[in-house]
CHARMM internal coordinates of N, CA and C (Angstrom, degrees):
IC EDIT
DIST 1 N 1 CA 1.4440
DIST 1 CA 1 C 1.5269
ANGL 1 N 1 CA 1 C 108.66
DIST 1 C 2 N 1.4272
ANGL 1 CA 1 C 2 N 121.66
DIHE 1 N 1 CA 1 C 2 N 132.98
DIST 2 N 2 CA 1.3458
ANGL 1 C 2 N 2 CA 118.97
DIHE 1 CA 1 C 2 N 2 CA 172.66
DIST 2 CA 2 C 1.2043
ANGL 2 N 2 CA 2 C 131.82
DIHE 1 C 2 N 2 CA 2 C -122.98
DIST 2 C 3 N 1.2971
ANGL 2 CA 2 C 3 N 108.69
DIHE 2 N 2 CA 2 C 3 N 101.43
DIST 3 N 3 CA 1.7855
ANGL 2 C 3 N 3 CA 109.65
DIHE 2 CA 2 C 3 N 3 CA -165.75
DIST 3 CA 3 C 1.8280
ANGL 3 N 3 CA 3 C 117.66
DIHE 2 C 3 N 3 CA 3 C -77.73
DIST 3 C 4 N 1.1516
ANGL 3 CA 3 C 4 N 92.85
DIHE 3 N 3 CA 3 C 4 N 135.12
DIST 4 N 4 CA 2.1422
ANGL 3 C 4 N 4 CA 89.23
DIHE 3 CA 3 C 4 N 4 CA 177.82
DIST 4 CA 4 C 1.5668
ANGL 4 N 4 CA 4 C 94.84
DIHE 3 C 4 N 4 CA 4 C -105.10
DIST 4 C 5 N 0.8001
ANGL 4 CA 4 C 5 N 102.25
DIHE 4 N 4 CA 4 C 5 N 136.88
DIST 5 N 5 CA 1.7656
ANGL 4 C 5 N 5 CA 125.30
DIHE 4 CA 4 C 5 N 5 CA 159.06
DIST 5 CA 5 C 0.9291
ANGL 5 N 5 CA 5 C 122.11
DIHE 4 C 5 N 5 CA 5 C -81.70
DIST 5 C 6 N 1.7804
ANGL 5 CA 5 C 6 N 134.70
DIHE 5 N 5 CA 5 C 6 N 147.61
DIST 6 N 6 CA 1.3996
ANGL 5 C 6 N 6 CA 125.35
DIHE 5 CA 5 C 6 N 6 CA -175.68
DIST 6 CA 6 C 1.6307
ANGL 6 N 6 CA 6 C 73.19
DIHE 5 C 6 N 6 CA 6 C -85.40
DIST 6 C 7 N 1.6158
ANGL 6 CA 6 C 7 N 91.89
DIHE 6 N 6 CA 6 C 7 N 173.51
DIST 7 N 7 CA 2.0396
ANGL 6 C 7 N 7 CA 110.51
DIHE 6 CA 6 C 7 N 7 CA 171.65
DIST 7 CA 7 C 1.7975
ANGL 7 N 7 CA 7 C 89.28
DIHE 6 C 7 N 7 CA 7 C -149.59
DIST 7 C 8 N 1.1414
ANGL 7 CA 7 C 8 N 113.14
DIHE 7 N 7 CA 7 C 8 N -171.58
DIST 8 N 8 CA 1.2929
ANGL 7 C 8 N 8 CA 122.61
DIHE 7 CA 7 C 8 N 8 CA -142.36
DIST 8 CA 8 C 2.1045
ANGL 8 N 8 CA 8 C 96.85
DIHE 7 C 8 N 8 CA 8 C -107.68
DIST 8 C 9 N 1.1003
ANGL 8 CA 8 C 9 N 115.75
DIHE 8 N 8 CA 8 C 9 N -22.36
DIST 9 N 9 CA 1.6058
ANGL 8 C 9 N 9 CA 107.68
DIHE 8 CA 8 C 9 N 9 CA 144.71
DIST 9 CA 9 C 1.2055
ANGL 9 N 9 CA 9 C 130.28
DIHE 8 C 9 N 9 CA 9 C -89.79
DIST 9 C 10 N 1.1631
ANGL 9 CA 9 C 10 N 117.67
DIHE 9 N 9 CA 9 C 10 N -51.65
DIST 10 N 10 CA 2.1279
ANGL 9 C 10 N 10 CA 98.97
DIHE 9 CA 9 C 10 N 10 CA 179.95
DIST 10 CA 10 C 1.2425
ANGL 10 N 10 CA 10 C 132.87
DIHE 9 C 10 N 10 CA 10 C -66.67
DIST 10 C 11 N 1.0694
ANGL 10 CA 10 C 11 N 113.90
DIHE 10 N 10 CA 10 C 11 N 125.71
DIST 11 N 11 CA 1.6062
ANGL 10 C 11 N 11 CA 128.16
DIHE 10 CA 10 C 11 N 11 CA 176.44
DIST 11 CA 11 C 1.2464
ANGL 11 N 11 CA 11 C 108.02
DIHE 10 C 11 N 11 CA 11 C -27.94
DIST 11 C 12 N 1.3230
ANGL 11 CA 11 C 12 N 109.93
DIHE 11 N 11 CA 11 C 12 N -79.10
DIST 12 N 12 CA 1.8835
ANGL 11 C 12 N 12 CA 118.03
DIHE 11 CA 11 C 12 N 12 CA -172.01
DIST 12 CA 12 C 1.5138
ANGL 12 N 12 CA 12 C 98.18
DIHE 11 C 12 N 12 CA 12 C 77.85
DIST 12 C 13 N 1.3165
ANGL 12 CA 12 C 13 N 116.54
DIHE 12 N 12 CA 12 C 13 N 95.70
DIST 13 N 13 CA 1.2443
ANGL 12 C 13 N 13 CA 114.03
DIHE 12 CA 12 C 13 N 13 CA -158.44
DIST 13 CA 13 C 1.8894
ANGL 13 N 13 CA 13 C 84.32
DIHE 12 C 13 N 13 CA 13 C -120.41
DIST 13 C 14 N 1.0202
ANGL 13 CA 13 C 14 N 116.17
DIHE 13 N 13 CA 13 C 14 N -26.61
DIST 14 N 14 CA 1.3139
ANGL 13 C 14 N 14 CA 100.05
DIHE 13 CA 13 C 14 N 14 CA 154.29
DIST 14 CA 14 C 1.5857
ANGL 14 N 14 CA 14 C 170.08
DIHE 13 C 14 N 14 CA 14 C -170.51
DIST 14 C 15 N 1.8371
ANGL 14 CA 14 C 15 N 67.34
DIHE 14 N 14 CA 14 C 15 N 83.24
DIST 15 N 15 CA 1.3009
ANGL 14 C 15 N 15 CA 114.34
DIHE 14 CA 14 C 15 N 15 CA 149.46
DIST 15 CA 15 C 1.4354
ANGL 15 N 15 CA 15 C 126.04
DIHE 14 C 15 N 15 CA 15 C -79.31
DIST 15 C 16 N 1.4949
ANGL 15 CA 15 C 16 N 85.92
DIHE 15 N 15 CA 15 C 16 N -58.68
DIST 16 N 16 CA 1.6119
ANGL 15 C 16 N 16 CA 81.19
DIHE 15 CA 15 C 16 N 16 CA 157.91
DIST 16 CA 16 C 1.2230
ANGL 16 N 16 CA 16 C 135.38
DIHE 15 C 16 N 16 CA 16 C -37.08
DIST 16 C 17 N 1.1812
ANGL 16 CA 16 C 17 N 124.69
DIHE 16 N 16 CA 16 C 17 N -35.76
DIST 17 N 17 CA 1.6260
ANGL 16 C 17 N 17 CA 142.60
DIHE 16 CA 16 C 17 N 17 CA -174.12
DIST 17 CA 17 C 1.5478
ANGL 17 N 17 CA 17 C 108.17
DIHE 16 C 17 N 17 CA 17 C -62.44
DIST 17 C 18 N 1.3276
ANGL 17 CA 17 C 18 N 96.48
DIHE 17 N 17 CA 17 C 18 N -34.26
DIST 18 N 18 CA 1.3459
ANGL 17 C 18 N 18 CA 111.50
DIHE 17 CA 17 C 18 N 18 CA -176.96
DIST 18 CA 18 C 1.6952
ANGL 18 N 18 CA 18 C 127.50
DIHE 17 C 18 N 18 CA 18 C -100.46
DIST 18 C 19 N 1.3612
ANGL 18 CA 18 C 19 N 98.60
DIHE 18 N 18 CA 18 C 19 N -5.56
DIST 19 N 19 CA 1.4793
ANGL 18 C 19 N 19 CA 107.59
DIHE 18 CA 18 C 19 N 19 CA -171.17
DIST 19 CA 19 C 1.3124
ANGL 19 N 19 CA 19 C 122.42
DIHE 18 C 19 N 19 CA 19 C -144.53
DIST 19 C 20 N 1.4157
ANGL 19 CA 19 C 20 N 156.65
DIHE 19 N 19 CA 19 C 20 N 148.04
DIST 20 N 20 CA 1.4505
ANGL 19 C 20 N 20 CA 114.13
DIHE 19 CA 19 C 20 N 20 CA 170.05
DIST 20 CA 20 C 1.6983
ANGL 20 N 20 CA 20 C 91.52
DIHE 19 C 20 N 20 CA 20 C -108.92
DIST 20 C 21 N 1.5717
ANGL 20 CA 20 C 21 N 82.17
DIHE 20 N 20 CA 20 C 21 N 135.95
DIST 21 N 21 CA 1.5827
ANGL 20 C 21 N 21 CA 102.98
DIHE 20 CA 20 C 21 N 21 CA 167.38
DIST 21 CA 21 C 1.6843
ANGL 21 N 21 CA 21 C 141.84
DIHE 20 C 21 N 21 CA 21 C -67.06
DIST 21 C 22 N 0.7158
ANGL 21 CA 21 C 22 N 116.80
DIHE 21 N 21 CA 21 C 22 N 139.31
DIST 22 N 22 CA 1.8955
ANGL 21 C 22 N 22 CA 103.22
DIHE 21 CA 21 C 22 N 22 CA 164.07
DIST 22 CA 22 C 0.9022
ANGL 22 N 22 CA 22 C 114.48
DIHE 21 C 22 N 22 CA 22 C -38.86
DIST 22 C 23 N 1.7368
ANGL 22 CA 22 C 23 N 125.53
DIHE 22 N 22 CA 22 C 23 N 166.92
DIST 23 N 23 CA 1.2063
ANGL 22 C 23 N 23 CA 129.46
DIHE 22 CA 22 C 23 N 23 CA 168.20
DIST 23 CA 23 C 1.5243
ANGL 23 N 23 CA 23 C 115.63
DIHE 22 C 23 N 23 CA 23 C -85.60
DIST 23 C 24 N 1.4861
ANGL 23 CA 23 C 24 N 115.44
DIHE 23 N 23 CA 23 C 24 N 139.93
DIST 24 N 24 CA 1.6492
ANGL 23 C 24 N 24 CA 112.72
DIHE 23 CA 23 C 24 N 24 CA -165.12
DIST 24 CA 24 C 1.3205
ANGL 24 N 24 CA 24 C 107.41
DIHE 23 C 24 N 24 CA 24 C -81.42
DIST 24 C 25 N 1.4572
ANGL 24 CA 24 C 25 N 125.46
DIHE 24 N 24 CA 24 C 25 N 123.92
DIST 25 N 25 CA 1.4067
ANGL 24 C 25 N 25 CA 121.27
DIHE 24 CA 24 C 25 N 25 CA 151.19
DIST 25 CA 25 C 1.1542
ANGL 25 N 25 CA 25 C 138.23
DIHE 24 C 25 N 25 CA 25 C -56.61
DIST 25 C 26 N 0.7794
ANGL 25 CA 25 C 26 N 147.60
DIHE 25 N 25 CA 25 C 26 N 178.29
DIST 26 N 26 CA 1.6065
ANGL 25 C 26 N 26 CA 161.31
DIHE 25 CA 25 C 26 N 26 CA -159.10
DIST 26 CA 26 C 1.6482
ANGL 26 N 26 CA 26 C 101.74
DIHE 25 C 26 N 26 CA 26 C -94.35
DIST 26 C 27 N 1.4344
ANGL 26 CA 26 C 27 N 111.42
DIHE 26 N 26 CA 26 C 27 N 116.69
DIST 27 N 27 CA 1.8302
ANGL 26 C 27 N 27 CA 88.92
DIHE 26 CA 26 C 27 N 27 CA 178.41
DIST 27 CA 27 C 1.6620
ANGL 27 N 27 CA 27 C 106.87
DIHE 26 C 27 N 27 CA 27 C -93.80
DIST 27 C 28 N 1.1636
ANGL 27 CA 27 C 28 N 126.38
DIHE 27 N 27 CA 27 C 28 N 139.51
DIST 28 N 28 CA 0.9401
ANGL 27 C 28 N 28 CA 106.32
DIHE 27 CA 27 C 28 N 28 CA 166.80
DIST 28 CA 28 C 1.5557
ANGL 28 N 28 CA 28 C 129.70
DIHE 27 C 28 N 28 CA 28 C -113.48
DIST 28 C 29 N 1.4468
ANGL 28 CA 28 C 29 N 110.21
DIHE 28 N 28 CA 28 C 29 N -169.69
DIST 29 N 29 CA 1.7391
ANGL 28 C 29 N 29 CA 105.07
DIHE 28 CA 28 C 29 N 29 CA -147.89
DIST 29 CA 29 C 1.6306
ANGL 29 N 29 CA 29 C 97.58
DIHE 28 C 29 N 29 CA 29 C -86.46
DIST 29 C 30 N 1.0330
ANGL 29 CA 29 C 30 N 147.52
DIHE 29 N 29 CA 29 C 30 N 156.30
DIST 30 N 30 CA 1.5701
ANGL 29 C 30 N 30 CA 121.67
DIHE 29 CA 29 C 30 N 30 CA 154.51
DIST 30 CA 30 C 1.8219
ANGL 30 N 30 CA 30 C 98.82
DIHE 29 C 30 N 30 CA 30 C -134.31
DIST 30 C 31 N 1.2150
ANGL 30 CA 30 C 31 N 106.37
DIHE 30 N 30 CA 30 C 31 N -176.24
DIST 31 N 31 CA 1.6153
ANGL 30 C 31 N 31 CA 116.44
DIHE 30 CA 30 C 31 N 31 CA 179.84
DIST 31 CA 31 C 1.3979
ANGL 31 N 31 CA 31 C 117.03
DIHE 30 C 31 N 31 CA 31 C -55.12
DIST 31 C 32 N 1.8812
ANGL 31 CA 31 C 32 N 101.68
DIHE 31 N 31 CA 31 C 32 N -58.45
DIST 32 N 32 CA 1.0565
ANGL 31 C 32 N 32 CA 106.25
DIHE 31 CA 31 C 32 N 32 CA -165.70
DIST 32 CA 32 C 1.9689
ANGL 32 N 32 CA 32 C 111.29
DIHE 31 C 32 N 32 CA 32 C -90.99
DIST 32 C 33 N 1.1934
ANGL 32 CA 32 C 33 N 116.31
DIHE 32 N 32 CA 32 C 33 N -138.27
DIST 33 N 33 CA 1.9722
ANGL 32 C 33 N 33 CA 121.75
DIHE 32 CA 32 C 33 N 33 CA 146.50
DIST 33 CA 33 C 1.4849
ANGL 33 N 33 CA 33 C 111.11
DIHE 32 C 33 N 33 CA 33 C -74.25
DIST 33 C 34 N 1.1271
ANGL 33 CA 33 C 34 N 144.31
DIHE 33 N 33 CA 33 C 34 N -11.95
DIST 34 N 34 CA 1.0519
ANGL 33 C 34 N 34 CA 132.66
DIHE 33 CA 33 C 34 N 34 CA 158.52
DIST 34 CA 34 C 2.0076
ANGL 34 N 34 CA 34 C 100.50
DIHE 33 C 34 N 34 CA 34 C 105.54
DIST 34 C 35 N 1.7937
ANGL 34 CA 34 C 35 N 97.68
DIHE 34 N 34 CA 34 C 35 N 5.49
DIST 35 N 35 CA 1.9689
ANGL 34 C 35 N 35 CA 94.76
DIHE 34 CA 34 C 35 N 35 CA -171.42
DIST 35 CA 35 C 1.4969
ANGL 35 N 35 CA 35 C 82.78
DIHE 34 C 35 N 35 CA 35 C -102.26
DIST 35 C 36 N 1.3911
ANGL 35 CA 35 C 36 N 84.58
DIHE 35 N 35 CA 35 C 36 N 159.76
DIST 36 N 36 CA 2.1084
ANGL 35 C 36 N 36 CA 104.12
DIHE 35 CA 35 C 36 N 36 CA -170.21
DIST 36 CA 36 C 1.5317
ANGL 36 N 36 CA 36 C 88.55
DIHE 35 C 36 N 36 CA 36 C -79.78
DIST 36 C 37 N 1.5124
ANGL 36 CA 36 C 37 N 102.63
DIHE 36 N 36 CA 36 C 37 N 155.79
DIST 37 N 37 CA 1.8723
ANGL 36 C 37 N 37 CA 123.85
DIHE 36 CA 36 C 37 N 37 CA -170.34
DIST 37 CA 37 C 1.6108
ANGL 37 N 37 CA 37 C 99.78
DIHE 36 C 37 N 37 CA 37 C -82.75
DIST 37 C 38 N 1.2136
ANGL 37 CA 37 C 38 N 89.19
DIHE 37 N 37 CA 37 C 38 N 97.01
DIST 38 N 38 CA 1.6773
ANGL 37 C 38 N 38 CA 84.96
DIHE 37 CA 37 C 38 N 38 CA 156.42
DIST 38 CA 38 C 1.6212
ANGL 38 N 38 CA 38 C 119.99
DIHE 37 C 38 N 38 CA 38 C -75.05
DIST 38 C 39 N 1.3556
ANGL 38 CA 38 C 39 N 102.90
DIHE 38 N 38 CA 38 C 39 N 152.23
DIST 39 N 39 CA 1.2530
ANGL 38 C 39 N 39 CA 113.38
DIHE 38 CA 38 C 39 N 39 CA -173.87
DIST 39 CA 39 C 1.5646
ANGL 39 N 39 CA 39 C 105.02
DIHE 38 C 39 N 39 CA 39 C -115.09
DIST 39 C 40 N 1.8954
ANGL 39 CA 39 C 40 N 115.28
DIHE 39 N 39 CA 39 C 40 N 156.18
DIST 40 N 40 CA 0.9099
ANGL 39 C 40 N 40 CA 144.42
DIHE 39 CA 39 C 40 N 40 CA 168.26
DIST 40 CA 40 C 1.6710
ANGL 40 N 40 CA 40 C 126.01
DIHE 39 C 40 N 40 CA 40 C -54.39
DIST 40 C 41 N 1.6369
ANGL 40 CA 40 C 41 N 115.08
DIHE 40 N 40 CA 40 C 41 N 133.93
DIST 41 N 41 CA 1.4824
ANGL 40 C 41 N 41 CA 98.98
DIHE 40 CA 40 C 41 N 41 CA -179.15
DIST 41 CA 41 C 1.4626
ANGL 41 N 41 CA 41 C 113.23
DIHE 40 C 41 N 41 CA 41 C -40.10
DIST 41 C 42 N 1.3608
ANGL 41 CA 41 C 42 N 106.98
DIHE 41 N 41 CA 41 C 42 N -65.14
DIST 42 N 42 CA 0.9914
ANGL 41 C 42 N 42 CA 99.48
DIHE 41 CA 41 C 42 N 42 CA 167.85
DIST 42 CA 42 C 1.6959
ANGL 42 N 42 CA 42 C 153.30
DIHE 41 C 42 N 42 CA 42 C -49.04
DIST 42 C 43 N 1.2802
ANGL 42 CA 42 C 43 N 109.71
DIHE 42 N 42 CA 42 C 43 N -34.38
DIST 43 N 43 CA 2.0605
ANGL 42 C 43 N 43 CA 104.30
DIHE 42 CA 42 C 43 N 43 CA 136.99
DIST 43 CA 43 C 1.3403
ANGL 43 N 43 CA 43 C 135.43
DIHE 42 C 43 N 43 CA 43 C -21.85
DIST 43 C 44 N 1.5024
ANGL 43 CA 43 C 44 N 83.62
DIHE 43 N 43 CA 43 C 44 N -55.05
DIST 44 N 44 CA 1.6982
ANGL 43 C 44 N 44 CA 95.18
DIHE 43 CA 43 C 44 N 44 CA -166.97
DIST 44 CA 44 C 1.7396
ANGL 44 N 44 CA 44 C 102.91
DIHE 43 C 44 N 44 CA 44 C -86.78
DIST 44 C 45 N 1.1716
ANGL 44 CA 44 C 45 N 112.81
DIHE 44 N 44 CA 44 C 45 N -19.84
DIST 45 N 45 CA 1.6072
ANGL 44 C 45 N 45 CA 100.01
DIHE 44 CA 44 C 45 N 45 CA 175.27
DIST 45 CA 45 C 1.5983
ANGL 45 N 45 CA 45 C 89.47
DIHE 44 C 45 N 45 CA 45 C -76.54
DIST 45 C 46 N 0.9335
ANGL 45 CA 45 C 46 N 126.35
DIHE 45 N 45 CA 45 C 46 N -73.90
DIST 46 N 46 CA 1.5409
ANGL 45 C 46 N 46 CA 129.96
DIHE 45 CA 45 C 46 N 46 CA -170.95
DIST 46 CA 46 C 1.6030
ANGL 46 N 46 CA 46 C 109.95
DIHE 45 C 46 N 46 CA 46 C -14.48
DIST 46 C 47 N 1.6624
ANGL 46 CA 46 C 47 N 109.43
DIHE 46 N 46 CA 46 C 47 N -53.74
DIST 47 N 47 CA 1.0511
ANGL 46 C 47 N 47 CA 91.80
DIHE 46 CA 46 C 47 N 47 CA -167.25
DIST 47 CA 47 C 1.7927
ANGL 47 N 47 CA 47 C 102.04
DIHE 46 C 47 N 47 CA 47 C -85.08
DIST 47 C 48 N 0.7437
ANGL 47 CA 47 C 48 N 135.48
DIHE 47 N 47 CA 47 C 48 N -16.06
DIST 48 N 48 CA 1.8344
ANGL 47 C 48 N 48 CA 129.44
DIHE 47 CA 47 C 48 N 48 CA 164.25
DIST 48 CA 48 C 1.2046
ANGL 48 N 48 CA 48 C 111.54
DIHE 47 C 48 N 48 CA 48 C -75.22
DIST 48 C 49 N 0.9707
ANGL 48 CA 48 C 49 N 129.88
DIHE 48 N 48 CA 48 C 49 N 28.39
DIST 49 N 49 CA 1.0512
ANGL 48 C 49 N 49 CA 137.73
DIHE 48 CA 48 C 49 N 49 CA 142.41
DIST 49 CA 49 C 1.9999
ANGL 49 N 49 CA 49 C 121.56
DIHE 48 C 49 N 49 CA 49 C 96.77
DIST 49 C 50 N 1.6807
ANGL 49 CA 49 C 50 N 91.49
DIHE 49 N 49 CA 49 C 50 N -10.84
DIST 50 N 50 CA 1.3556
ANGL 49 C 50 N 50 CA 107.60
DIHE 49 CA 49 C 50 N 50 CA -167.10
DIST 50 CA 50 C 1.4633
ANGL 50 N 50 CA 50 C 108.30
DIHE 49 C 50 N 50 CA 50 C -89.26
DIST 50 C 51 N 1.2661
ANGL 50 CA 50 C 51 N 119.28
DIHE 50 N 50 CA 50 C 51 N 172.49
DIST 51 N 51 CA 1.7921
ANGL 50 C 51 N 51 CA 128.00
DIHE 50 CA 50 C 51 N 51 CA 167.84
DIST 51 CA 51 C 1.5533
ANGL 51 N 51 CA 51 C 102.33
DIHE 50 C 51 N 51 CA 51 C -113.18
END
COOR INIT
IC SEED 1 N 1 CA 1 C
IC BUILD
C-alpha cells in the first residue's frame, strides 16, 4: 500500500475533492532546503564534551 502525504507545496487538488483541507500558508523561501542541519559524530561528541 502506498500512502502520499500532503507537504507544504502541492496543491493536491484531488484530495481536495475528497476532503476539505486546511487553509494553505504562505511557504516561504529560505537559503538552504529548508531540513534542520544535521550534525557530525563528531559535532555531537564535541559538543558533550567528549573526543
Amino acid at each position: 500500500m502506498l500512502m502520499a502525504l500532503p507537504n507544504k507545496v502541492d496543491p493536491f487538488p484531488k484530495l481536495a475533492e475528497q476532503v476539505k483541507l486546511p487553509p494553505r500558508k504562505a511557504v516561504e523561501q529560505t537559503a538552504g532546503d529548508g531540513a534542520p542541519r544535521r550534525r557530525s559524530r563528531e559535532e555531537r561528541a564535541a559538543r558533550r564534551g567528549r573526543d
